[in-house]
C-alpha positions in Angstrom: 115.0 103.6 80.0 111.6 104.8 81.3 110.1 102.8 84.1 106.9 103.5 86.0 105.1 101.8 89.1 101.5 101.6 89.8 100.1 99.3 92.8 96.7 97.4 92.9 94.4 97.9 95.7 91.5 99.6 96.9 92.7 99.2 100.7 95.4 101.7 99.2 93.2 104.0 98.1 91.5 104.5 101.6 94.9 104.9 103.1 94.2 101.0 105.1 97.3 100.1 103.8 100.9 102.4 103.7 102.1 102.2 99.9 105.8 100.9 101.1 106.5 98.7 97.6 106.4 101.9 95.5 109.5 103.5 97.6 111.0 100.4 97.8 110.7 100.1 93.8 111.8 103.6 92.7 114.7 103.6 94.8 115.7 99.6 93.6 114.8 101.3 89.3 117.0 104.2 90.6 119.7 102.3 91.7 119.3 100.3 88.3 119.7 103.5 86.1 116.0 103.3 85.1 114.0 106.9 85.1 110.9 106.8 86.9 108.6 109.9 86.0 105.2 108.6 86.8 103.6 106.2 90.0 99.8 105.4 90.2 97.5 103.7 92.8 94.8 102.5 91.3 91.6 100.1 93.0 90.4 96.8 91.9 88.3 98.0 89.5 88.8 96.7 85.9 87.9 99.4 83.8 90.1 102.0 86.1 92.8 99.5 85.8 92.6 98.9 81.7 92.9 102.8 81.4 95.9 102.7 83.5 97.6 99.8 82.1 97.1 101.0 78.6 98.4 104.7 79.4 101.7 103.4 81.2 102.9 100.7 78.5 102.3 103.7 75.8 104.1 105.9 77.9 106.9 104.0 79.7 109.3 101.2 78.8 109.2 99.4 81.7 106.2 99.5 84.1 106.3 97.8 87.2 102.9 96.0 89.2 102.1 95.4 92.8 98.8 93.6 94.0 96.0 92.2 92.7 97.1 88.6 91.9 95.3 87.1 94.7 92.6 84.4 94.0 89.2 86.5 94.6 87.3 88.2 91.8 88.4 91.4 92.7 92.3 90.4 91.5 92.0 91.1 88.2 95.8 92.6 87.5 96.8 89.7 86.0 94.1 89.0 83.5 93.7 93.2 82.9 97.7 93.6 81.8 97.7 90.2 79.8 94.7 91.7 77.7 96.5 94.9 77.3 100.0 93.4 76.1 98.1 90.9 74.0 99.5 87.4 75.8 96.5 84.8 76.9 96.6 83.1 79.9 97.2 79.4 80.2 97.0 77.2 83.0 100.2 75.5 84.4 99.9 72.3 85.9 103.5 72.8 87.6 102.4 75.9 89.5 99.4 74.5 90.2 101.0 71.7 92.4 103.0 74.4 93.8 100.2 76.4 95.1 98.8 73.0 96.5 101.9 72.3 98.3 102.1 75.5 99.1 99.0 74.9 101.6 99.5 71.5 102.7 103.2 72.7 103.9 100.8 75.1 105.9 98.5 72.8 107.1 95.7 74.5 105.4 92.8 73.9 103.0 92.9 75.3 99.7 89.9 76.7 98.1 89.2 75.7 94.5 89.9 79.7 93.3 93.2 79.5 94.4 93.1 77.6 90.8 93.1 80.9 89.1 96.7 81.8 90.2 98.1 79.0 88.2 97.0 81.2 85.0 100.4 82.0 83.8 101.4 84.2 80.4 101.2 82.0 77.6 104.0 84.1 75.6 105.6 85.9 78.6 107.3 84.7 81.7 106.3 83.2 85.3 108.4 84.6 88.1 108.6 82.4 91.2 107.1 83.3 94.3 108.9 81.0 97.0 106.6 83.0 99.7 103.7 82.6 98.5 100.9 81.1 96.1 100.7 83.9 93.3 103.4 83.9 90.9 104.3 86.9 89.4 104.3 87.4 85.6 105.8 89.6 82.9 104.6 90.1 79.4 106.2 91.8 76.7 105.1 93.7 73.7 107.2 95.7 71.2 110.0 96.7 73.2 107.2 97.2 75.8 107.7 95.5 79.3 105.6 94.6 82.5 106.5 92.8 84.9 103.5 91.7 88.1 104.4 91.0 91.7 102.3 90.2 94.6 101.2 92.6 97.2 102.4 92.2 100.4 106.3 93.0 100.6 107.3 89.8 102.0 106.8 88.2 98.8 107.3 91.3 96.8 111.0 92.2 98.0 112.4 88.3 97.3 110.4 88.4 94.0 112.0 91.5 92.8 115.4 90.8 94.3 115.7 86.9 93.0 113.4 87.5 89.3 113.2 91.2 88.3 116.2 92.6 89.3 118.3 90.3 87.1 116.2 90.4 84.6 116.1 94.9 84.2 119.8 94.8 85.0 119.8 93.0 81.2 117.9 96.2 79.9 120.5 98.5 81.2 123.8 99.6 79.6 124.1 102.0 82.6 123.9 102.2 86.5 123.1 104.7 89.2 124.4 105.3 92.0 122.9 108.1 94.9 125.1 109.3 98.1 123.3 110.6 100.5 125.1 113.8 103.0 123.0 114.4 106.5 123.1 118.1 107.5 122.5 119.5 110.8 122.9 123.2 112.2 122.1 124.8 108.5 118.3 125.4 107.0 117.4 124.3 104.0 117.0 127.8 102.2 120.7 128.7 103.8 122.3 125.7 102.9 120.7 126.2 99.1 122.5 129.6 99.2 125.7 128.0 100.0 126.1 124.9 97.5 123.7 126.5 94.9 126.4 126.1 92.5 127.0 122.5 92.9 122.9 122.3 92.6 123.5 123.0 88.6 125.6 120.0 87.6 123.3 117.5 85.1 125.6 114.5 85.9 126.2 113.8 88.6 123.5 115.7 90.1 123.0 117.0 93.7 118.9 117.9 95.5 118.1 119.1 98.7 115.7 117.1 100.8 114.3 119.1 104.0 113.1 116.9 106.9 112.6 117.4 110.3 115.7 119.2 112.0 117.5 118.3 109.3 118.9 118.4 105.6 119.3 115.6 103.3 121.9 116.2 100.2 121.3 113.3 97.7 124.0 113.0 94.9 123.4 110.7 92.1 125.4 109.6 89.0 125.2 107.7 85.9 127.9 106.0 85.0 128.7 102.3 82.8 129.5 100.9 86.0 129.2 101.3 89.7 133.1 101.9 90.0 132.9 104.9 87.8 130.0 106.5 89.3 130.8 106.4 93.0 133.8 108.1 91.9 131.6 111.0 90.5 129.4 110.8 93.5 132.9 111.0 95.6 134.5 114.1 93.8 131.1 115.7 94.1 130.7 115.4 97.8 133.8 116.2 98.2 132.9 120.2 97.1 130.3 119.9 100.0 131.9 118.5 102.4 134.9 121.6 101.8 131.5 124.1 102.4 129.9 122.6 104.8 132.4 120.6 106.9 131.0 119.3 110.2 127.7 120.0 109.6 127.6 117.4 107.6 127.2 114.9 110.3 126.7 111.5 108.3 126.1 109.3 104.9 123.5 107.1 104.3 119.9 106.3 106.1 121.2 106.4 109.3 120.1 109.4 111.5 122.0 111.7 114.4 121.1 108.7 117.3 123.0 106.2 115.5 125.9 108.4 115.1 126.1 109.3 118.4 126.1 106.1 119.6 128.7 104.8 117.0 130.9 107.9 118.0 130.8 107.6 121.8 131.7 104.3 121.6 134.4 104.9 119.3 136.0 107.2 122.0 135.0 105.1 125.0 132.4 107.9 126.4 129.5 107.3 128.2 126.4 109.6 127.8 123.5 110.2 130.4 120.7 112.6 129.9 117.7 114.3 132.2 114.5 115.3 130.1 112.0 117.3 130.5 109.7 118.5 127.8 111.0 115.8 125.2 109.8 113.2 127.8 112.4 111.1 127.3 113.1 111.1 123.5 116.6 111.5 123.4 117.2 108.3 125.5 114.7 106.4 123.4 116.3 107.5 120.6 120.1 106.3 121.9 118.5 103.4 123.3 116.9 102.3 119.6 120.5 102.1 118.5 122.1 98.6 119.0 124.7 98.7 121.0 124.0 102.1 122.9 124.5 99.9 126.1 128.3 100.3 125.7 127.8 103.9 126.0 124.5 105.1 127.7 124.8 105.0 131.2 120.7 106.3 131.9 117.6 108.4 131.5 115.9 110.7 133.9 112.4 111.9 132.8 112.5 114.7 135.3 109.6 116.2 134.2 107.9 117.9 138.1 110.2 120.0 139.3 110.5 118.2 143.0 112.4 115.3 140.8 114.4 117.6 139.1 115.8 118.9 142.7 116.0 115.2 144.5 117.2 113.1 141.8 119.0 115.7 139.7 119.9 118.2 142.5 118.8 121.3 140.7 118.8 124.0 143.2 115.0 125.0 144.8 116.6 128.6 144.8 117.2 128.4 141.0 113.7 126.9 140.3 112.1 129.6 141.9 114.0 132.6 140.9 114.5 131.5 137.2 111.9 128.9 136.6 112.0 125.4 135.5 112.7 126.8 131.9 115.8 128.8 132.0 119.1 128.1 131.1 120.1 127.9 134.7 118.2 124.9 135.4 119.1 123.2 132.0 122.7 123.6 133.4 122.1 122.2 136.8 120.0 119.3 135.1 122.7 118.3 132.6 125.8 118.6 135.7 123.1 116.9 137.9 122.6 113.7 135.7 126.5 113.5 134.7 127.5 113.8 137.9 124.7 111.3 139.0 125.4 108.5 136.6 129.7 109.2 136.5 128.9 109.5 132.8 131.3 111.3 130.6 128.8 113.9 128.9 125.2 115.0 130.8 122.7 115.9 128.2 119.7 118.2 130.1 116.5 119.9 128.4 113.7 122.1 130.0 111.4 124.0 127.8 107.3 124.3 126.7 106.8 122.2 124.1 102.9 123.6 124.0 100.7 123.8 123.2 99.6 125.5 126.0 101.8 126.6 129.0 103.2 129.4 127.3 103.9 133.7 128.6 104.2 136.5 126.8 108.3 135.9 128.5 108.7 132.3 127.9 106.3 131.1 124.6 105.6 128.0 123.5 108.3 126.5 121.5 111.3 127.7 123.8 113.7 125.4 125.0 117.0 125.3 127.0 119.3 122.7 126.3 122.8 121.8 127.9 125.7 119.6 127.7 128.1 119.5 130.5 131.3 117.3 130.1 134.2 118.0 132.8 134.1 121.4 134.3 132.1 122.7 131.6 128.3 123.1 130.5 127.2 124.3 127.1 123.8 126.0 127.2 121.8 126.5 123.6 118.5 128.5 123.6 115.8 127.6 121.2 112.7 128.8 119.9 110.2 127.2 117.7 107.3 129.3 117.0 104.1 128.2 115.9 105.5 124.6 116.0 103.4 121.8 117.1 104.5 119.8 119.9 105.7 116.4 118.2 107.7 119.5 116.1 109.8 121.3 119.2 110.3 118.1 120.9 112.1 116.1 118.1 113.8 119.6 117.1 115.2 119.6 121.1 116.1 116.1 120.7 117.9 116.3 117.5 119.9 119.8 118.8 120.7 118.0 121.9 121.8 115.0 120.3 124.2 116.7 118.1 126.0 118.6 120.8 126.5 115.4 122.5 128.0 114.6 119.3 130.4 117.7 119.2 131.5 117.4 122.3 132.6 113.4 121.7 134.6 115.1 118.6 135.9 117.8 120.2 134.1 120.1 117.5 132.8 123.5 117.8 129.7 124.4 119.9 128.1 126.7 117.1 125.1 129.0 119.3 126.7 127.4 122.5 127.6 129.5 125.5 129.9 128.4 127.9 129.8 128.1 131.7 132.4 127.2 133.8 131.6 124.9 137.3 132.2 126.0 140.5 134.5 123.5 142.0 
């Protein structure tokens, strides 16, 4: 079946308020085996909001609402989709005296057009709202469906989870299921080269998401039941995992931090690491991860280069010869802080994140970054051009993060070079 979303409010319009119920929806319809080919935001105006409503119930089964059953004139979503599916309002004495208790529970006065959310379909259905005073509604005209929810996700998500959600899985004589691959180390237009055939495939299908320093693979599959179609999803990941082996570097919504964490841990490892130009982003990132106190031993922002030499011991000789970014001093930064903590893998990055401080020898976007575990320090050079700054630093974390990560598995150092320490 068809299903579309469209949210209510003018403060979405003007970008006051981040649209999070329409992800939330599409990917809840997706996991429901509903299609979702169209989303609209749309203000509180009525006339803007008739158009709407009638163009999504001609074009889509199932059409899902957000906002605009507050009590103030300007919440009009109610009174706009009961006119379109042809169901009059009625007022409910029960949800009245909900709404009332509602506020005396709160120990707060309840203004007389608060009234106006008892106005429940008079053919359809009221959905609870335990969260708040607007019940949601859903009308129904040939076949047609619509189903309202409040605004703010804190009544939204319980609504949807406790009233709609049974009530679409009824619709459905199908289910979807999505598996989602994390790739590191591989761009996207490489990566496309290498699975392209496994791109093709109608059921289950496979997509390529870019992000930042990294490459989503989302398989889906429709199947009769969630059994059958994680075993599609599990054949077809299995082709990519053959190609792309330990790039891929994890499944689900989970990124390279929390991995590392779960993965040092796993092999009793501590990590420290010694920052620069990412300014400490590596630790906050390890440190976001519950539980990275088992395994995270510190993090030096050594950011002047008279902290790099007394709390790291980078030598002056080095700094001056070489410079502050140079693979030398990465080296010396990552042994430094290992050595410093009696952690089992140093992490150390020096580079210009920009975007000035640049030479025609060392531009803005190049970065050094080492990993030293016993007698040996991994050194990868990296440069971003025309990158902004938010761009090279997370790009130096995430590069740094997953050697730290290769190390704790013993796996190749792909565009690592090797130096041994001087005993």
């Amino acid at each position: 079946m068809n299903a579309e979303i469209i949210a209510v409010g003018t403060e979405l319009l003007l970008g006051d308020i981040l649209n999070t119920n329409a992800q939330y929806l599409a990917r809840q319809l997706a996991a429901l085996g509903f299609t979702v080919h169209f989303q609209c935001v749309v203000g509180d105006n009525p006339q803007r909001l008739a158009q709407v409503a009638h163009t999504a119930r001609e074009r889509s089964e199932v059409v899902l609402y957000s906002g605009g059953l507050g009590p103030t004139a300007d919440d009009l979503t109610k009174e706009t989709v009961a006119a379109e599916y042809g169901d009059p309002l009625r007022f409910d004495e029960a949800e009245y005296k909900k709404i009332e208790r509602f506020f005396r529970d709160c120990h707060r006065p309840m203004s007389e057009n608060n009234r106006k959310q008892a106005m429940v379909p008079a053919n359809g259905r009221t959905l609870a709202n335990e969260n708040g005073t607007a019940p949601g509604a859903m009308f129904v005209q040939n076949g047609r469906y619509a189903f309202l929810m409040p605004g703010p996700p804190k009544e939204l998500i319980p609504m949807f989870e406790k009233e709609v959600r049974p009530l679409l899985q009824t619709m459905q004589q199908c289910v979807l299921h999505s598996r989602m691959l994390r790739v590191y180390g591989i761009g996207e237009s490489q990566l496309e080269g290498m699975v392209a055939e496994l791109l093709e495939g109608e059921n289950p299908t496979a997509a390529l998401y870019a992000k930042t320093a990294e490459v989503v693979v989302r398989i889906t599959a429709r199947a009769a039941d969630e059994q059958a179609a994680q075993a599609m999803c599990g054949k077809l990941a299995d082709r990519f995992y053959a190609i792309l082996g330990d790039h891929i570097y994890a499944e689900g919504e989970q990124g390279m931090e929390y991995t590392v964490v779960r993965t040092f841990i796993d092999a009793g490892m501590t990590l420290a690491t010694a920052e620069s130009c990412t300014g400490g982003l590596v630790s906050e990132r390890i440190t976001s991860v519950p539980g990275s106190s088992e395994m995270f031993e510190c993090g030096v922002c050594s950011y002047s280069n008279n902290i790099k030499q007394l709390l790291l011991e980078v030598d002056s000789g080095t700094l001056r010869q070489k410079g502050a970014v140079s693979p030398e001093v990465a080296l010396q930064m990552a042994d430094g802080v290992r050595r410093r903590a009696g952690a089992t893998v140093g992490v150390g990055i020096t580079g210009i994140a920009g975007p000035g401080g640049g030479t025609e020898e060392k531009p803005v976007g190049l970065v050094y970054i080492a990993a030293a575990m016993g007698d040996t320090v991994w050194v990868h050079r990296m440069l971003m051009a025309h990158r902004t700054r938010d761009v090279v630093r997370l790009a130096a974390s995430q590069k740094a993060l997953d050697m730290a990560r290769r190390l704790a598995l013993g796996l190749p150092m792909h565009g690592c070079t090797a130096h041994r320490l001087r005993g």
